[in-house]
C-alpha positions in Angstrom: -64.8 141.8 21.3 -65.0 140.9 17.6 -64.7 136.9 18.3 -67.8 137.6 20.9 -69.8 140.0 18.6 -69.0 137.2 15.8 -70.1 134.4 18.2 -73.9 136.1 19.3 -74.4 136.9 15.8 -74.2 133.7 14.5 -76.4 132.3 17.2 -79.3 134.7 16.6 -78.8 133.6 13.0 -79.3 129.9 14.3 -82.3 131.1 16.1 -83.9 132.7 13.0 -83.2 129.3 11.0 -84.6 127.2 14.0 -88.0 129.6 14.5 -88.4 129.5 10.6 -88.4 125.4 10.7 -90.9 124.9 13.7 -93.2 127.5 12.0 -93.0 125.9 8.7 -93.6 122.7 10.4 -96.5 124.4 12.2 -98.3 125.2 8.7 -97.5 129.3 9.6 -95.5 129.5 6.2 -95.7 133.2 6.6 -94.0 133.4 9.7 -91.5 131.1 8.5 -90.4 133.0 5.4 -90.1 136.0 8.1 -87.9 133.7 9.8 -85.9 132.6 6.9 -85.5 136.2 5.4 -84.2 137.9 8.8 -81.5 135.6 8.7 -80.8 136.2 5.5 -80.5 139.5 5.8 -77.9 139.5 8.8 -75.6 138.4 5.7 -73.6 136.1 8.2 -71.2 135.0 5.0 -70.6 138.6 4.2 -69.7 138.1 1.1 -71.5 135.2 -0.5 -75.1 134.7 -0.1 -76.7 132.5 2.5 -77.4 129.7 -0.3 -79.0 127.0 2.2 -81.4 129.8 3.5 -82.5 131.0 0.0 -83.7 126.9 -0.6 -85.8 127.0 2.6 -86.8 130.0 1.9 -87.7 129.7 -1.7 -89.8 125.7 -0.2 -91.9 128.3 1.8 -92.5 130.5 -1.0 -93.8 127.7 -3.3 -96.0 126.4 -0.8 -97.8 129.6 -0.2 -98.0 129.7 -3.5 -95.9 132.5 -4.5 -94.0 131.2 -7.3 -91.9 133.7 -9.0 -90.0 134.8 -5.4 -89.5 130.9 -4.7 -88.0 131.1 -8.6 -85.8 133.8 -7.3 -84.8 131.5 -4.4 -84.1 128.6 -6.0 -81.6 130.8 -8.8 -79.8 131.8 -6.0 -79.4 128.2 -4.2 -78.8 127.1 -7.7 -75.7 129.4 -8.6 -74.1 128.2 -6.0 -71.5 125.3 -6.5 -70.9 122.2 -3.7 -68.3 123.6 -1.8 -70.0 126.7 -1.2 -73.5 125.0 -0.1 -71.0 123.3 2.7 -70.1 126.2 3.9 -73.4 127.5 4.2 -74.0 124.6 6.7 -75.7 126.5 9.5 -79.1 126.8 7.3 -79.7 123.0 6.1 -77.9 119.8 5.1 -73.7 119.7 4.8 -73.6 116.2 3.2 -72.9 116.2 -0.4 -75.6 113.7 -0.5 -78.1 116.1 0.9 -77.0 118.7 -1.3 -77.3 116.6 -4.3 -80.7 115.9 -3.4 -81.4 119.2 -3.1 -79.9 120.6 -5.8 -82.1 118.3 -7.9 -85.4 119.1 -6.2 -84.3 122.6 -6.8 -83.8 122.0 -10.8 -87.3 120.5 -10.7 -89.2 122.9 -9.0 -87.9 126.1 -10.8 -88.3 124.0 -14.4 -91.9 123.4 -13.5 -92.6 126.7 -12.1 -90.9 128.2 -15.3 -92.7 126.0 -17.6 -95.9 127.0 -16.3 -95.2 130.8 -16.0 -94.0 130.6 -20.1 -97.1 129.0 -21.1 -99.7 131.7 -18.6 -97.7 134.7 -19.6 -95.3 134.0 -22.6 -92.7 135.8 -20.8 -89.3 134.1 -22.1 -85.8 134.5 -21.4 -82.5 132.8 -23.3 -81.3 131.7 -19.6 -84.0 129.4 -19.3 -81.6 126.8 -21.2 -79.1 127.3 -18.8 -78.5 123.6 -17.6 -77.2 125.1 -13.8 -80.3 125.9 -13.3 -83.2 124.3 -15.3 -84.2 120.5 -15.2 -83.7 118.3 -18.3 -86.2 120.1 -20.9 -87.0 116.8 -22.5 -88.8 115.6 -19.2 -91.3 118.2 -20.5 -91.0 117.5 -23.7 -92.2 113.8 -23.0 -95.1 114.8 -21.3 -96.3 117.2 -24.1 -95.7 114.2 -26.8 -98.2 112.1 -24.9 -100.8 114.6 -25.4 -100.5 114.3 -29.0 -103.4 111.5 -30.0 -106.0 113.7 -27.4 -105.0 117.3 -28.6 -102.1 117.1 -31.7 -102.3 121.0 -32.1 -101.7 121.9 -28.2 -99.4 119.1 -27.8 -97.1 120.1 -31.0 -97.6 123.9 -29.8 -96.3 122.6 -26.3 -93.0 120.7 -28.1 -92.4 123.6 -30.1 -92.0 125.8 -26.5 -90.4 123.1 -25.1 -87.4 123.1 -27.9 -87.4 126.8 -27.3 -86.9 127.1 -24.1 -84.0 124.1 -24.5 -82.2 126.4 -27.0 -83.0 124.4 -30.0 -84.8 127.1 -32.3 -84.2 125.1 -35.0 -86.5 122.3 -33.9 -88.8 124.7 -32.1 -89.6 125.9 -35.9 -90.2 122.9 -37.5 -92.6 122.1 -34.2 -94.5 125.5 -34.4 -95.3 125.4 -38.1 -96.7 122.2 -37.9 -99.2 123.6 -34.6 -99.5 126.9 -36.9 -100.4 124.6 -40.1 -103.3 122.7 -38.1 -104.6 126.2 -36.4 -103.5 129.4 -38.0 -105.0 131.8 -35.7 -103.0 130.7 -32.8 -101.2 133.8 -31.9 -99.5 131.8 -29.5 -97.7 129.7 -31.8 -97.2 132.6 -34.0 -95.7 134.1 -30.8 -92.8 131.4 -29.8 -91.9 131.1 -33.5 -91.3 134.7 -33.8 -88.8 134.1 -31.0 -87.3 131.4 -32.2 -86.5 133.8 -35.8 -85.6 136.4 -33.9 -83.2 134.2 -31.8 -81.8 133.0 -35.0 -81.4 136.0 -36.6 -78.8 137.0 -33.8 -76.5 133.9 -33.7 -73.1 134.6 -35.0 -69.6 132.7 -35.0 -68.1 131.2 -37.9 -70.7 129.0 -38.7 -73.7 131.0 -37.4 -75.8 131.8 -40.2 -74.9 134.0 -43.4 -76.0 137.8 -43.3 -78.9 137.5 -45.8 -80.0 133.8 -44.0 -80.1 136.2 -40.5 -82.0 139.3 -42.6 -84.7 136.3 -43.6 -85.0 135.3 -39.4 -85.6 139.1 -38.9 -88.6 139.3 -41.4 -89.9 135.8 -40.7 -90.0 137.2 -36.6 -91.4 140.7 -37.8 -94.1 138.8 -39.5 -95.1 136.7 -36.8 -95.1 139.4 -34.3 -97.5 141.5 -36.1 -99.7 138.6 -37.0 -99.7 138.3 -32.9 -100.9 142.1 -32.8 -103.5 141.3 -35.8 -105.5 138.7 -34.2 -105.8 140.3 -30.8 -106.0 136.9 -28.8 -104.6 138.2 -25.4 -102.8 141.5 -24.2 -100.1 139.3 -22.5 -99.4 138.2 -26.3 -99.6 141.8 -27.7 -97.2 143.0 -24.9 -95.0 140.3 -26.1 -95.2 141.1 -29.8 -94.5 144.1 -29.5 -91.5 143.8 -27.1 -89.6 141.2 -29.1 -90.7 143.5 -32.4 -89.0 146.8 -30.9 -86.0 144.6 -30.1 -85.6 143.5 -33.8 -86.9 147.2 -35.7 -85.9 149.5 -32.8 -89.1 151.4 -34.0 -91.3 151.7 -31.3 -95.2 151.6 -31.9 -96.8 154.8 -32.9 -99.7 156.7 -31.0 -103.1 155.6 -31.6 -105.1 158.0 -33.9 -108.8 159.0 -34.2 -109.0 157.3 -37.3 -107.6 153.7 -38.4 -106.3 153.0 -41.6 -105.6 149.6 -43.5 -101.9 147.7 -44.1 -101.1 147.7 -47.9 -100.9 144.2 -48.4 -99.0 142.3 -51.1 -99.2 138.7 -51.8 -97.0 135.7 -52.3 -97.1 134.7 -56.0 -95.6 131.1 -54.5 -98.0 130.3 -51.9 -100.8 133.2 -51.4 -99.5 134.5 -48.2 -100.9 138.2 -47.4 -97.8 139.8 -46.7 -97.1 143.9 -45.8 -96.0 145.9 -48.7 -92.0 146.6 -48.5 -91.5 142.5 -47.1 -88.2 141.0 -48.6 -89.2 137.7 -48.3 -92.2 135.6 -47.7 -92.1 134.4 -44.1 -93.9 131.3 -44.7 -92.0 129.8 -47.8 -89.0 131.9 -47.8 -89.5 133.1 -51.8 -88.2 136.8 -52.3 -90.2 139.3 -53.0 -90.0 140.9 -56.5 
């Protein structure tokens, strides 16, 4: 009875898969990411997800426009290694060809979904330098260097994100203080580099960075987050200020009161910067506070 049960389960799956096709085919996406999910969720490789499906599924998904669940598809389809894509034969393509091809539409897809989702909500995430999953980064950061003679400040902001999101904070620095230098009040770029500090500030290892070089991240970061909150660009940015900031402090922002009041503010003697009174250093040129 088990072989039989086994048997009309998998052909029901089949059906799903084949109904999903001919409605995507059709143009009723919908109906075909209905399709696509019911067979999914009959779980016909127990143990392992139905990696071919999650592809189809997560095609469907991006042409209806619903980019963060075909994201969530293509992860999936991505995790997966070769072998295990054969095996999941019953929902797509078995030859290693195929898969390849796939695989690297997959890659694409999520890294310019990703892009795009970064720049519209400046949500980020340390996976997105995982090479599994994300396209080469310096595809994108070609196509932001050609903007450079049009529109140097976006297209240096763009490189900075770019070397972020590659896991080169390093770079991304260098990249951001040069779009910062041309338009200070881009909280934006003010934004990403405070990442990239706070990023640094937690890399350890024998040669990771020494304790007072990772205590001069933290207040660079801190610095750039609340110049984020200061200029009150976008509530997406403030959101992300003050995230990354409670993730650094641990000091969560305090209730807003009738009355406001004003930050002490010190000065750089070495290059003017306003800075808040009790800053270490200077998180433009580094000089120590005394």
């Amino acid at each position: 009875m088990g072989f039989f049960r086994k048997s009309d389960e998998r052909k029901q799956h089949g059906a799903y898969v084949k109904e999903g096709e001919e409605r995507e085919v059709s143009g009723d996406l919908k109906g075909a990411v209905e399709s696509y999910t019911k067979a999914i969720e009959m779980r016909i490789h127990k143990d392992k997800p139905d990696y071919m499906l999650h592809y189809k599924r997560g095609c469907a998904y991006e042409k209806l426009k619903e980019m963060e669940k075909a994201a969530d598809d293509f992860r999936v389809f991505l995790s997966a290694d070769d072998r295990e894509l054969k095996a999941s034969s019953l929902a797509g393509a078995i030859s290693a060809f195929q898969i390849g091809m796939q695989r690297g539409q997959a890659k694409y897809r999520l890294t310019e979904q990703t892009f795009e989702r970064v720049l519209s909500t400046y949500e980020f995430d340390v996976g997105y330098s995982n090479k599994k999953l994300y396209d080469d980064w310096g595809r994108k950061f070609k196509e932001a260097s050609k903007m450079l003679k049009e529109n140097p400040q976006e297209a240096t902001y763009r490189m900075g994100v770019v070397r972020l999101l590659e896991g080169n904070q390093k770079d991304a620095i260098q990249r951001l203080d040069e779009a910062i230098e041309m338009n200070p009040e881009d909280a934006r770029s003010h934004l990403f580099r405070g990442i990239a500090h706070a990023l640094q500030s937690r890399k350890g290892g024998i040669f990771g960075p020494s304790r007072s070089a990772k205590e001069l991240s933290k207040t660079k970061a801190i610095s750039d987050f609340e110049r984020v909150i200061a200029l009150r660009q976008d509530d997406r940015l403030i959101e992300q200020a003050d995230k990354w900031k409670i993730s650094i402090t641990g000091e969560y922002p305090a209730p807003p009161t009738a009355t406001s009041t004003v930050t002490p503010t010190n000065y750089c003697p070495g290059c003017g910067t306003p800075i808040a009174l009790g800053t270490i250093f200077c998180p433009r040129c580094g000089r120590k506070m005394g």
